[in-house]
MIDREN-28805 format. One line per field, with one value per atom (N, C-alpha, C): residue number from 1; z, x, y negated; atom name. Coordinates in Angstrom, 3 decimals, padded with zeros to 6 digits. Layout:
BEGIN
n (NUM|...)
w (Z|...)
u (X|...)
v (Y|...)
atom (CA|...)
This chain:
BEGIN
n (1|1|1|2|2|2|3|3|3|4|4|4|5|5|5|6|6|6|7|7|7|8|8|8|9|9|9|10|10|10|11|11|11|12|12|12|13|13|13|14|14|14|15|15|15|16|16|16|17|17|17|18|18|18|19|19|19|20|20|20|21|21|21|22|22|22|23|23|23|24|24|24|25|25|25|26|26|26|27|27|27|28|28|28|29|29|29|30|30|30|31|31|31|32|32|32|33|33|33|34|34|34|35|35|35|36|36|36|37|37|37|38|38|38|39|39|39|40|40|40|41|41|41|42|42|42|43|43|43|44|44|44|45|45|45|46|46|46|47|47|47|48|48|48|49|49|49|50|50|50|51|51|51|52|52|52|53|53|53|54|54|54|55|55|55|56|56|56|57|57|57|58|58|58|59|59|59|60|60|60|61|61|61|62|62|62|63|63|63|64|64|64|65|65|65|66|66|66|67|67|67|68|68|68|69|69|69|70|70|70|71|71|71|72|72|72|73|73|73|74|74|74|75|75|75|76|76|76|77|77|77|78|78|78|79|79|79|80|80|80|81|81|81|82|82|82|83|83|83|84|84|84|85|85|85|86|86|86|87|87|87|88|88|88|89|89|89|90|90|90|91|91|91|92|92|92|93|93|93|94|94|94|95|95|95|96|96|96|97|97|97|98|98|98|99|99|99|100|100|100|101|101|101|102|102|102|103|103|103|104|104|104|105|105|105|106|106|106|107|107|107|108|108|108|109|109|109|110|110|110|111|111|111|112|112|112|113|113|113|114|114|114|115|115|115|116|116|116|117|117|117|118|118|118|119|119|119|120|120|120|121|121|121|122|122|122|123|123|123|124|124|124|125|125|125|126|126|126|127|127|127|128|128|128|129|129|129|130|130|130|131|131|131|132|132|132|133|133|133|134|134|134|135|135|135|136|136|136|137|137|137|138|138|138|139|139|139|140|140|140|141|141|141|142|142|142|143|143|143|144|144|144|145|145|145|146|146|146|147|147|147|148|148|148|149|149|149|150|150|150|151|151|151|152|152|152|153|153|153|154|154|154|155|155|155|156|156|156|157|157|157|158|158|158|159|159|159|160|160|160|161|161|161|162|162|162|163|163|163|164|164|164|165|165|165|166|166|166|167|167|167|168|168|168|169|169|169|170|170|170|171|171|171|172|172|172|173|173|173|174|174|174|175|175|175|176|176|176|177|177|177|178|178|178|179|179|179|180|180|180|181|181|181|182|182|182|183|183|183|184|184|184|185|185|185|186|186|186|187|187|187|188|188|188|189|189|189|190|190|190|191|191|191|192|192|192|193|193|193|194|194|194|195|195|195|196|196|196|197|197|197|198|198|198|199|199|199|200|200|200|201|201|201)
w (-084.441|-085.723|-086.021|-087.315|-087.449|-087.834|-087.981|-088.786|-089.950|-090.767|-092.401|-092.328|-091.358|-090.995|-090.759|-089.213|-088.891|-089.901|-090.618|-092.017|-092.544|-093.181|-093.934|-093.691|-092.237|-091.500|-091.187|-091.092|-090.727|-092.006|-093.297|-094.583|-094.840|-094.342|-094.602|-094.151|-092.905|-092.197|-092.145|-092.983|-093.313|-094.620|-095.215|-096.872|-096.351|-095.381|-095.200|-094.194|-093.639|-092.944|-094.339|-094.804|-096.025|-097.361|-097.443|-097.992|-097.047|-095.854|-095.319|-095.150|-094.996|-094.924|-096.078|-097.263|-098.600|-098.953|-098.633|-098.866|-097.894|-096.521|-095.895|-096.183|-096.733|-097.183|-099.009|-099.888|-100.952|-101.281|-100.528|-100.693|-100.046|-098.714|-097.540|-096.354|-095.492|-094.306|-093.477|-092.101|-090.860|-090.732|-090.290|-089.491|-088.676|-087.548|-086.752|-086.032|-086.244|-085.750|-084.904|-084.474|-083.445|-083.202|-083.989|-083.656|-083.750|-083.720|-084.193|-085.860|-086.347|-087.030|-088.164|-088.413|-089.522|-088.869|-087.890|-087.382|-088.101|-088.431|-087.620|-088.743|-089.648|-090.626|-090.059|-089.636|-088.678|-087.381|-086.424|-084.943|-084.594|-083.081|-082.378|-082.319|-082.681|-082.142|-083.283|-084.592|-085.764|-086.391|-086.552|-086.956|-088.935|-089.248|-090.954|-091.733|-093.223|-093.587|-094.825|-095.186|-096.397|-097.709|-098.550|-100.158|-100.205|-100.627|-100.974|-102.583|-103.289|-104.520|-105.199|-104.449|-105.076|-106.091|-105.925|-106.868|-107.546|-106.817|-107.342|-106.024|-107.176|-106.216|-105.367|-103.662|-102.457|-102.720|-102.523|-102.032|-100.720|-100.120|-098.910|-098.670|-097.584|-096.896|-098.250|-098.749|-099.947|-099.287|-099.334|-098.389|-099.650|-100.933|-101.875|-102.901|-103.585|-104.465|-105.918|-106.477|-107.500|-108.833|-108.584|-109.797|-109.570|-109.448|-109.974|-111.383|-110.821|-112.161|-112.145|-111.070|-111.065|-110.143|-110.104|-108.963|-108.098|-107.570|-106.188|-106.774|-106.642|-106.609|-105.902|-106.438|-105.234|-104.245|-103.034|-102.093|-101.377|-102.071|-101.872|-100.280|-099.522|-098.102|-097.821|-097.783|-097.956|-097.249|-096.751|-095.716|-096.474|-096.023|-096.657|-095.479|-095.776|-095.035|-095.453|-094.429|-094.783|-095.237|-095.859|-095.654|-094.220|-094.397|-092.991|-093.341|-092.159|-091.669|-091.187|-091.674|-091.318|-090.114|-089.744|-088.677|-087.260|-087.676|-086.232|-086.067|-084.719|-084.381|-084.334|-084.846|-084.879|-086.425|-086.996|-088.467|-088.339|-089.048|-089.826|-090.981|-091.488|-092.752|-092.441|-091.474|-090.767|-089.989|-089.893|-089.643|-090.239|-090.154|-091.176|-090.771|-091.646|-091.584|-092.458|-092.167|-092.402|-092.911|-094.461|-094.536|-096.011|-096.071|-097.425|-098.629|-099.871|-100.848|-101.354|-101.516|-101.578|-102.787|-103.335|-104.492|-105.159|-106.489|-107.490|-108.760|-109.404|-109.983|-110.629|-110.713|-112.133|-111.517|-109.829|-109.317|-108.855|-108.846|-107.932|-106.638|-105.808|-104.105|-103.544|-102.961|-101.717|-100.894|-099.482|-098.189|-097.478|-097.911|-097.028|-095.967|-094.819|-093.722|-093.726|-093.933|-094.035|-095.514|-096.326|-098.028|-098.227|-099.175|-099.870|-101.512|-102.248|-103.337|-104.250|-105.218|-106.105|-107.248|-107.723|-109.777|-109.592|-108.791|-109.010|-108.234|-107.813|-107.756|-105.833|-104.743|-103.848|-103.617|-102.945|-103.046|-101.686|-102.352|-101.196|-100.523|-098.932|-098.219|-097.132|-097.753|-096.477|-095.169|-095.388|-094.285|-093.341|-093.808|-093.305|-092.281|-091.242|-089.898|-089.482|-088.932|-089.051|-087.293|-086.105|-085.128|-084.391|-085.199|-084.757|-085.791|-086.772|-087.869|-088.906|-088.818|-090.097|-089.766|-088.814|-088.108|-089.250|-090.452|-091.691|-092.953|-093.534|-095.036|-095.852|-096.905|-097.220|-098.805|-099.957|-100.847|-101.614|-102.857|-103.679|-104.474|-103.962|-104.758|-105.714|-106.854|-107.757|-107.723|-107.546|-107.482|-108.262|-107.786|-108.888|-109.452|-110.815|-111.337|-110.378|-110.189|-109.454|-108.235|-107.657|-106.720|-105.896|-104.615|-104.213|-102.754|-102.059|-101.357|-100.215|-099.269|-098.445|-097.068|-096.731|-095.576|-094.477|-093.406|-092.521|-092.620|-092.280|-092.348|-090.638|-089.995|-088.844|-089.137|-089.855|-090.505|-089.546|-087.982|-087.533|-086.405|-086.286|-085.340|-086.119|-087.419|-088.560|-089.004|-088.448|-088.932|-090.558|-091.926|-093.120|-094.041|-095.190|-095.909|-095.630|-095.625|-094.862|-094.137|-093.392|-092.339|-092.508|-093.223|-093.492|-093.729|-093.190|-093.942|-093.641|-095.095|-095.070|-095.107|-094.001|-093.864|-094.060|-092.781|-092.891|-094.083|-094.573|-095.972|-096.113|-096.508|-096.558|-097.774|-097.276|-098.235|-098.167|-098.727|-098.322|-099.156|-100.383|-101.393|-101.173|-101.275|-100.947|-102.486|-102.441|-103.866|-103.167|-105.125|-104.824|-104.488|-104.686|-104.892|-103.058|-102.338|-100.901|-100.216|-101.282|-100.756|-100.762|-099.502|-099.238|-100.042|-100.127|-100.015|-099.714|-100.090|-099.877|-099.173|-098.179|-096.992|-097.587|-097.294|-097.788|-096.367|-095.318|-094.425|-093.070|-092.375|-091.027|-090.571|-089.689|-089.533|-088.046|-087.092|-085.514|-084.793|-083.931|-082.859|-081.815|-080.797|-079.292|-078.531|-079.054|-078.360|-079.344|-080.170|-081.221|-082.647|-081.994|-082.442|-084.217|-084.037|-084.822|-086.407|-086.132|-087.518|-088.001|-087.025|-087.679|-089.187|-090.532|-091.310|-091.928|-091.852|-092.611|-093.563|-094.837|-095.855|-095.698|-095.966|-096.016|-097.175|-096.595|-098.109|-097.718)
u (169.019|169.434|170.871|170.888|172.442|173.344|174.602|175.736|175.411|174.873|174.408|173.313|172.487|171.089|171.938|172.476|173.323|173.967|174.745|175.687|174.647|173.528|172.486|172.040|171.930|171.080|172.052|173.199|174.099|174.071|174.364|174.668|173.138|172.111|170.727|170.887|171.290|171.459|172.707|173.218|174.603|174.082|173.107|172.582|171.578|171.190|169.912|170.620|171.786|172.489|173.067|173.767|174.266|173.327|172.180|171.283|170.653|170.404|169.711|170.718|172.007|173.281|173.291|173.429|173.497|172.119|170.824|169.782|169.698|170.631|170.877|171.394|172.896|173.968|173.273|172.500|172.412|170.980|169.455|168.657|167.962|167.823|167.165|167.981|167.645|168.150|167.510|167.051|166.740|167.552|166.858|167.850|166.698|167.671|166.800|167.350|166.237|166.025|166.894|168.006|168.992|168.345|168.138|167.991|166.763|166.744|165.464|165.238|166.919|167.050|166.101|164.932|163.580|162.923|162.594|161.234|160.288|159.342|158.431|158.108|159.415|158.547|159.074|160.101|160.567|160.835|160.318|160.948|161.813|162.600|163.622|162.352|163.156|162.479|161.495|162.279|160.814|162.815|161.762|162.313|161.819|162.961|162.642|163.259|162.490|163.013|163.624|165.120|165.448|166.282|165.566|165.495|167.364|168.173|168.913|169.466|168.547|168.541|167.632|167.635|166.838|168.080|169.349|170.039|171.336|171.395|172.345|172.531|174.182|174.023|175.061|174.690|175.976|176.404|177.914|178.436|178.932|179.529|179.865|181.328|181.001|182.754|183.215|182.282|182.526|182.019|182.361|182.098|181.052|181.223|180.716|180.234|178.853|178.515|179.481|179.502|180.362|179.720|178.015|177.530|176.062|175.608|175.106|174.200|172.798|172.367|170.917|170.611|169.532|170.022|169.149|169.953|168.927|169.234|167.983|167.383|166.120|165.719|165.282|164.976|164.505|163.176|163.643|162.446|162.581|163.997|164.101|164.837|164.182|164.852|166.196|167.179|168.189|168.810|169.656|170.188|172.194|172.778|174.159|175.349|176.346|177.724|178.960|179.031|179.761|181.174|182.263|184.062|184.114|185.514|186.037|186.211|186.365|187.182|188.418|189.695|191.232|191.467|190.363|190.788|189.727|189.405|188.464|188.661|188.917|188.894|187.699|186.612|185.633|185.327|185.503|185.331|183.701|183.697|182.186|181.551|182.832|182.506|182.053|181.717|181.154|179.750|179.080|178.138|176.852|175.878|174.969|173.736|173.388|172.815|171.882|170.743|169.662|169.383|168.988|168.547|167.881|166.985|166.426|167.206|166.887|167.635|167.083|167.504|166.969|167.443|168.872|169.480|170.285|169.734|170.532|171.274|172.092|173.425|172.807|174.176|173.616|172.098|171.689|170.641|171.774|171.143|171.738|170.801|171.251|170.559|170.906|170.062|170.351|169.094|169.572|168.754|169.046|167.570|167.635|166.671|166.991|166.164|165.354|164.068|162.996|162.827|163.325|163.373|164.447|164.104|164.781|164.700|165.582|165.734|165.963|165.564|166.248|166.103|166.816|167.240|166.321|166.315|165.323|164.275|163.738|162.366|162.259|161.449|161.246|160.817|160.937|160.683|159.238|158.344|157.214|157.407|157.678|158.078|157.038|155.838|155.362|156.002|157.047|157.546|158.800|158.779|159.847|159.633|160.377|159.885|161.173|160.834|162.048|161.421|162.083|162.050|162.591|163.070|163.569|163.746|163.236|163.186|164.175|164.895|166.270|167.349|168.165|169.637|170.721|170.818|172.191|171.234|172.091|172.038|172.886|172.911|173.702|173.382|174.917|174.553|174.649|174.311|174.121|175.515|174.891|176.250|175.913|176.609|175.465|176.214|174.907|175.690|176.231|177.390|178.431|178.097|178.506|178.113|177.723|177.177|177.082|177.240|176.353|176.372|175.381|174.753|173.163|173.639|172.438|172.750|171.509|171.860|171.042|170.872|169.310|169.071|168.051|168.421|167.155|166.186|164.822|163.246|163.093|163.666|163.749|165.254|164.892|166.043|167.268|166.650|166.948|167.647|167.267|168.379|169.212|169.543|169.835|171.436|172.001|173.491|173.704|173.583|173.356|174.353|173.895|174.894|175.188|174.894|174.645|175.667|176.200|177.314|178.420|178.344|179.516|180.857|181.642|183.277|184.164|185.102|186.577|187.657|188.557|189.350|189.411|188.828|188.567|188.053|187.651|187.041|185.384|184.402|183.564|183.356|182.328|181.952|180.524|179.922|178.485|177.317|178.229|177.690|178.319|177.552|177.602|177.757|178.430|178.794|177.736|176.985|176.036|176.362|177.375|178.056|177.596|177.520|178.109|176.026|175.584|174.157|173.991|173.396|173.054|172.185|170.821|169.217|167.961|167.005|165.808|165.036|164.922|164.086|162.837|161.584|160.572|159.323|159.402|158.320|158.787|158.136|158.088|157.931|158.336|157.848|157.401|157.904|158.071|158.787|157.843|157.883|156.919|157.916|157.101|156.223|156.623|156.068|155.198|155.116|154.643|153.436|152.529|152.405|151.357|151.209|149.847|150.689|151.913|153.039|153.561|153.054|153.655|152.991|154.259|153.592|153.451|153.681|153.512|154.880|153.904|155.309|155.822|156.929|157.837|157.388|157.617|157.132|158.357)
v (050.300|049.744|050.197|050.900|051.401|050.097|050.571|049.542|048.911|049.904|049.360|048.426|048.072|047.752|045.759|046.271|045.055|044.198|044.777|044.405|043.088|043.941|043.432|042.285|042.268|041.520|039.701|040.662|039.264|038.510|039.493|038.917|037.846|038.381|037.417|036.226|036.299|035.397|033.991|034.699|033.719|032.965|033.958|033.356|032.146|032.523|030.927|030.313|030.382|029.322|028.391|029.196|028.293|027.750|028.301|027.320|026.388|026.247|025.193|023.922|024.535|023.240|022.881|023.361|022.393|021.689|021.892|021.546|020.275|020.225|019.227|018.114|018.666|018.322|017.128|017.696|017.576|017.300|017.135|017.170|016.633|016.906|015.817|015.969|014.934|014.813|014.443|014.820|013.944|012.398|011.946|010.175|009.771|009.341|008.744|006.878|006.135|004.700|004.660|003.801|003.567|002.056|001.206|-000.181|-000.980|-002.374|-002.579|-003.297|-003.626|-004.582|-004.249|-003.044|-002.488|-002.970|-003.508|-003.613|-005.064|-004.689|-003.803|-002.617|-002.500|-001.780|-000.111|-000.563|001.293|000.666|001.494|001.346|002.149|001.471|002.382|004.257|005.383|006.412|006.711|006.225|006.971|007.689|009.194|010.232|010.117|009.837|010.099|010.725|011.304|012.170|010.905|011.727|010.528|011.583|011.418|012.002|011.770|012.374|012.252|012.620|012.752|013.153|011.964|011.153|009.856|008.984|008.984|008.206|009.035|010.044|010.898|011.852|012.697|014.543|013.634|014.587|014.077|015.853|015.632|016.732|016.667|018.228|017.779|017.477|016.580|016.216|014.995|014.190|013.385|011.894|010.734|009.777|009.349|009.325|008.533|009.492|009.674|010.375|010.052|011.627|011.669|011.407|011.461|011.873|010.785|009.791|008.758|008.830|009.453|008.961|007.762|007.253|006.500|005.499|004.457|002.781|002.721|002.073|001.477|000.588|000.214|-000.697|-001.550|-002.713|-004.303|-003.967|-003.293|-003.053|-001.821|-000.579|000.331|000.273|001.169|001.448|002.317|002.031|002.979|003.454|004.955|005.010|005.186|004.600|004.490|004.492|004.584|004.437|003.545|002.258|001.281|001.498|001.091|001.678|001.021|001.402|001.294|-000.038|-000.898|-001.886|-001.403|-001.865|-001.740|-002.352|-003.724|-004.735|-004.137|-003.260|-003.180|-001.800|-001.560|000.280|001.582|000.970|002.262|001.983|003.114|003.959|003.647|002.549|003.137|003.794|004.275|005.366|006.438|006.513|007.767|007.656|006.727|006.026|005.720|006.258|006.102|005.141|003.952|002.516|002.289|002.004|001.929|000.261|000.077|-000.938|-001.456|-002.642|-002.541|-003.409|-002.788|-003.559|-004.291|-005.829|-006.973|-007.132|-007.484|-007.599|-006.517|-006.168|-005.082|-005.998|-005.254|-005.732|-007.167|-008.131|-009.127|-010.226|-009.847|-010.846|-012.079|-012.916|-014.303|-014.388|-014.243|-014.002|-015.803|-016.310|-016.743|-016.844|-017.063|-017.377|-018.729|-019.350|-020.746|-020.384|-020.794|-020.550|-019.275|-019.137|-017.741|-017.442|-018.635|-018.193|-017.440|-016.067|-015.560|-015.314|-016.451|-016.846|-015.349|-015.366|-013.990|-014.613|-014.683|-015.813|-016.564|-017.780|-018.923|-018.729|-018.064|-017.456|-017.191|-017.329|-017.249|-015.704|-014.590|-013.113|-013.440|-012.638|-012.409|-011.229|-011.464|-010.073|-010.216|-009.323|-008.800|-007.952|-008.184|-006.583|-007.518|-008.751|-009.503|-010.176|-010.124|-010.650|-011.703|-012.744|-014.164|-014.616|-013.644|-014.305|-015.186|-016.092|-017.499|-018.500|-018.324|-018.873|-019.074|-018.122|-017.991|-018.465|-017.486|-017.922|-017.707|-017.368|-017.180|-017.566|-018.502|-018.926|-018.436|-018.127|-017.322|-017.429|-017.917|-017.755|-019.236|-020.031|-018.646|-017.725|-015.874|-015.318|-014.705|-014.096|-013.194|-011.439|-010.333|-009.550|-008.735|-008.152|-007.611|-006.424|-005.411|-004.223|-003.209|-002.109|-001.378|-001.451|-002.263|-003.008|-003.310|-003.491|-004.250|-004.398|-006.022|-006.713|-006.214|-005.880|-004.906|-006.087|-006.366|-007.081|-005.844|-006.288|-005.910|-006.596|-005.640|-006.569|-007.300|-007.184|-007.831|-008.946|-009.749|-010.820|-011.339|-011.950|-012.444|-012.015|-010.397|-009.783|-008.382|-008.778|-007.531|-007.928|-007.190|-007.354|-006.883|-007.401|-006.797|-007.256|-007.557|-008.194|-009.611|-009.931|-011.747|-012.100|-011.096|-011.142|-010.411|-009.328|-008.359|-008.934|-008.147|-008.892|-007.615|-007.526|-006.431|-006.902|-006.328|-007.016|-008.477|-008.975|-011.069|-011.360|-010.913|-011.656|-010.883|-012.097|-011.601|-010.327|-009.821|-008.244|-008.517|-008.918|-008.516|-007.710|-006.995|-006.124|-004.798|-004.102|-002.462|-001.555|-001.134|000.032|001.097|001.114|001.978|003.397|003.711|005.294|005.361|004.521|004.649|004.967|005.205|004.845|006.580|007.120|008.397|009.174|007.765|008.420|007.178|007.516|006.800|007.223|006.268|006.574|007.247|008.128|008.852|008.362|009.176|009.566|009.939|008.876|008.758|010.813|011.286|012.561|012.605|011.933|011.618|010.975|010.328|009.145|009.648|009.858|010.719|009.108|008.259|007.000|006.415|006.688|006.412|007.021|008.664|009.480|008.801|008.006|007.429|007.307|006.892|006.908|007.853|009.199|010.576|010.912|010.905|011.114|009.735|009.466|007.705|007.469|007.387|006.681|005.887|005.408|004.202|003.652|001.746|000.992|-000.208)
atom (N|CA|C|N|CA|C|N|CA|C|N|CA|C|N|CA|C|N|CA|C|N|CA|C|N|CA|C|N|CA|C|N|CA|C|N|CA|C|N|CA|C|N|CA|C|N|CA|C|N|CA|C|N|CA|C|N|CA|C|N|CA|C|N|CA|C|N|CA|C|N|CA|C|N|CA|C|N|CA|C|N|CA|C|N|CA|C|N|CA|C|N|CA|C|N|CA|C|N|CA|C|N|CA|C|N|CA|C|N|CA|C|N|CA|C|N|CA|C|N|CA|C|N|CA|C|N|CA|C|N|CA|C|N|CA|C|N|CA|C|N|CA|C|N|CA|C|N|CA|C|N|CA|C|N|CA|C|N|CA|C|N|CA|C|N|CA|C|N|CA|C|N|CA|C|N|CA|C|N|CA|C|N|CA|C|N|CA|C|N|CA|C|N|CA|C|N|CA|C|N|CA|C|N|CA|C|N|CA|C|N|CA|C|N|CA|C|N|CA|C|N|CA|C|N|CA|C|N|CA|C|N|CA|C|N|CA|C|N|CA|C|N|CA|C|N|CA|C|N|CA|C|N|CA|C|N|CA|C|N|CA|C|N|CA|C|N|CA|C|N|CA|C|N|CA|C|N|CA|C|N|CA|C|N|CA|C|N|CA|C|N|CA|C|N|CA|C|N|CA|C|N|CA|C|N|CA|C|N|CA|C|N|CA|C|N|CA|C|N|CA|C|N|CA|C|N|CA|C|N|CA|C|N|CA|C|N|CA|C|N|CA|C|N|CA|C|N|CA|C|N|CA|C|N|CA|C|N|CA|C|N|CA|C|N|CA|C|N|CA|C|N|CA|C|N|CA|C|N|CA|C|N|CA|C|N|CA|C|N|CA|C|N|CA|C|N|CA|C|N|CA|C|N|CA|C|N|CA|C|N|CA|C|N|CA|C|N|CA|C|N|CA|C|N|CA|C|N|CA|C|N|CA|C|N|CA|C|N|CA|C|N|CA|C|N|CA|C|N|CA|C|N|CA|C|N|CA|C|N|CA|C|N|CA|C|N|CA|C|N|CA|C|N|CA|C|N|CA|C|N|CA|C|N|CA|C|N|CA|C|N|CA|C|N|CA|C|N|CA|C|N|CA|C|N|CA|C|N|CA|C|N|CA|C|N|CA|C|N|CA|C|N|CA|C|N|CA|C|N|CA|C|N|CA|C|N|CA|C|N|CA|C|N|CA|C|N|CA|C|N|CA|C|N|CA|C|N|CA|C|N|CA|C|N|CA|C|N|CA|C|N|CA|C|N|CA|C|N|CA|C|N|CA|C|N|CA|C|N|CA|C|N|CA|C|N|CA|C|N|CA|C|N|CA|C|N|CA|C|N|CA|C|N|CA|C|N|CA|C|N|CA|C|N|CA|C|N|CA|C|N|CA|C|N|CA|C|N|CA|C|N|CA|C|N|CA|C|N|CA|C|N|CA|C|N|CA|C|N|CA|C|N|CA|C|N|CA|C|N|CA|C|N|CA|C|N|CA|C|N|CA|C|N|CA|C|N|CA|C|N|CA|C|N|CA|C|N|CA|C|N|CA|C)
């Protein structure tokens, strides 16, 4: 293979390195299950793919999308990145957290025991699992503009909004700008092969 051949070859090769990173970066992404606080609707060890063009464009090296043109909605699975906490030493703006959206802008949320209130109204969650019967009450708050109140479907061992706090003060609403992507499709679980391929609901 001559010089001119090589040249070519590197230049190809740099062209689909740098389209597969922005298609990463801006389009989909791998994530994978660290915890259980989805269960049973994702387990530790489910590999998923998550749409990132579901609410707006991410650019890279940008903590928060610039360009916003659609919201989450009530049920949507999301993968997002918290701000930092000033009072605690590990950056979780860098951290990416998995969880579903329960309340979008302008709802009034609360949680009594295994009820979860949304404007008056009791929410039916098949996907909600309460193994000890509802350890945080929470509420009622209503949420703010551009804004949504994100719980785990495993309630009772789910660190979410319910608990959040910045700098000592509670936080327990997430700016949508900070939301990655929508979870899509299970792709792989080596312990798990029967969910390969399974949508998220």
């Amino acid at each position: 293979m001559n010089k001119k051949s090589l040249i070519e070859n590197a230049k190809s090769l740099a062209l689909f390195i740098t389209i597969a990173l922005l298609l990463r970066v801006s389009v989909v992404e791998a994530y994978k299950i660290p915890s259980s606080s989805m269960e049973s609707t994702l387990l530790i060890g489910d590999h998923l793919l998550v749409s990132k063009l579901s609410y707006g464009l991410r650019i890279p090296f940008m903590e928060e999308s610039p360009w916003i043109f659609d919201t989450p909605k009530r049920g949507d699975i999301v993968v997002f990145t918290k701000p930092d906490d000033p009072l605690t030493e590990e950056d979780e703006s860098d951290t990416n957290v998995i969880k579903r959206v329960i309340g979008i802008p302008g709802d009034e949320v609360e949680v009594r025991g295994k009820a979860v209130i949304v404007n008056g109204k009791v929410l039916e969650e098949k996907y909600a699992q309460w193994k000890y019967g509802g350890r945080v009450d929470f509420g009622p708050e209503t949420i703010p503009e551009n804004h949504v109140l994100l719980m785990g479907d495993n309630r009772d061992e789910s660190f979410d909004g319910r608990l959040w706090t910045l700098a000592g003060k509670k936080a327990p609403f997430l700016d949508i700008a900070r939301i990655k992507g929508r979870a899509l499709v299970i792709y792989w679980n080596a312990q798990h092969l029967t969910r390969i391929f399974s949508t998220i609901h």
